[in-house]
C-alpha positions in Angstrom: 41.2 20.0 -14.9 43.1 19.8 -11.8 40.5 19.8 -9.5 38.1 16.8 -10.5 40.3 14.3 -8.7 39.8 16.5 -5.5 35.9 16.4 -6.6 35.9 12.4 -6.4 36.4 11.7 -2.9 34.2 14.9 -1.9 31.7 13.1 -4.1 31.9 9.2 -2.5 32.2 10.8 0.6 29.0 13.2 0.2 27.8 10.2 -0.8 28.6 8.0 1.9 27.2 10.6 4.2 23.9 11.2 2.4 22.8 7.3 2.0 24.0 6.9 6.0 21.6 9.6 7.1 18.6 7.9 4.9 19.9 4.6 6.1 19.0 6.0 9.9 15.9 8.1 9.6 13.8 5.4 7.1 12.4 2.4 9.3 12.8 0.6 6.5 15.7 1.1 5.2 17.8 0.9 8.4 16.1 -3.0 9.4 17.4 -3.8 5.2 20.7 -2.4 6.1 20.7 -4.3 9.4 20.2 -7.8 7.8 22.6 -7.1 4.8 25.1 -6.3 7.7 24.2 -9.5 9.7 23.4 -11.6 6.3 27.7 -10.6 5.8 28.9 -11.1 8.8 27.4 -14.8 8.5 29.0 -15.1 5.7 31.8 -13.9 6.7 31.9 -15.9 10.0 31.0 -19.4 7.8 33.2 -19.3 4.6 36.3 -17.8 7.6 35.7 -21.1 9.6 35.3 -23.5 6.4 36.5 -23.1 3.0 39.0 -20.0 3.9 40.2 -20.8 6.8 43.5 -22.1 5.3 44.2 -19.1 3.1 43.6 -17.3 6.8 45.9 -19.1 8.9 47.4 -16.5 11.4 50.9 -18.4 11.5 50.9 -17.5 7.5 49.1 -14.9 7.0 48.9 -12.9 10.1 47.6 -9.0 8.7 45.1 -10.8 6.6 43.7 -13.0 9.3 43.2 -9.6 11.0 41.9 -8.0 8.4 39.4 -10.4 7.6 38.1 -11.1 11.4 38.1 -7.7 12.3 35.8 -7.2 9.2 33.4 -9.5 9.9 33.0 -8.1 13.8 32.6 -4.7 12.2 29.9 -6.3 10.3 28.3 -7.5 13.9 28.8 -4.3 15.8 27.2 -2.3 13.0 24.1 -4.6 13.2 24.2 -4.2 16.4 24.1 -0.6 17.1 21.3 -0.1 13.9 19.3 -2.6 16.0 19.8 -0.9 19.5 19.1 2.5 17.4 16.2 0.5 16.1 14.9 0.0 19.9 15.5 3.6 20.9 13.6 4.9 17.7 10.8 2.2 18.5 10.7 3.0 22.4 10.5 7.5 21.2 7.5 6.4 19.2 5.4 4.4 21.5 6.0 7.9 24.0 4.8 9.7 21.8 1.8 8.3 20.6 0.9 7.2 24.4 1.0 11.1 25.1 -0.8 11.4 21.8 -3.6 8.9 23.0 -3.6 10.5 26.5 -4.7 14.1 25.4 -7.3 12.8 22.9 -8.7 11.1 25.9 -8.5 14.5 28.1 -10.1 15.9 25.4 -12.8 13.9 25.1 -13.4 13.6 29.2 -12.9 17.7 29.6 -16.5 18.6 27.9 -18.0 16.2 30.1 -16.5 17.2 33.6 -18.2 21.0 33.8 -21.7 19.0 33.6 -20.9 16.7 36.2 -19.5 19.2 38.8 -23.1 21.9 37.5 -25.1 18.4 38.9 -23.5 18.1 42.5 
């Protein structure tokens, strides 16, 4: 019985760990997570600079305005490094099926280049 609290966080965090790893491998999953992320931080960034921006006054409440902003960039920079992952993943892929094209087309010229050296 004593060890199902210790189970919990293993759990969230296996969790946590699991759904990040999906997150990054599945195209379309990561570009979902990416505007969720940026869909936030405009939230964040609009309802900060209107409606809350009293209850986040940094003269009142100093830790919360913190909190709160450094929240929202977190937001951004995470959006920002799923796209730039995005890129790299993108820019791998067109490699490889440029290499991919380029051998087919070896392949197909290769049969042909013994009967043109047998005619000169």
């Amino acid at each position: 019985m004593g060890s199902s609290p210790k189970e919990k966080p293993l759990r969230t965090t296996s969790f946590v760990i699991q759904w990040s790893r999906a997150a990054v491998r599945d195209r379309k999953t990561r570009r979902k997570t990416m505007l969720v992320l940026l869909v936030l931080a405009l939230l964040f960034l609009f309802s900060g600079s209107t409606f809350l921006q009293s209850a986040l006054n940094p003269r009142d409440h100093p830790m919360l305005f913190i909190l709160f902003w450094v929240a929202c960039a977190w937001l951004t920079l995470a959006a920002l490094l799923l796209s730039v992952f995005d890129l790299l993943v993108l820019r791998i892929e067109a490699r490889k099926a440029q290499r991919t094209l380029r051998e087919k087309l070896s392949r197909i010229e290769t049969p042909d280049s013994p009967n043109v050296q047998d005619n000169e």
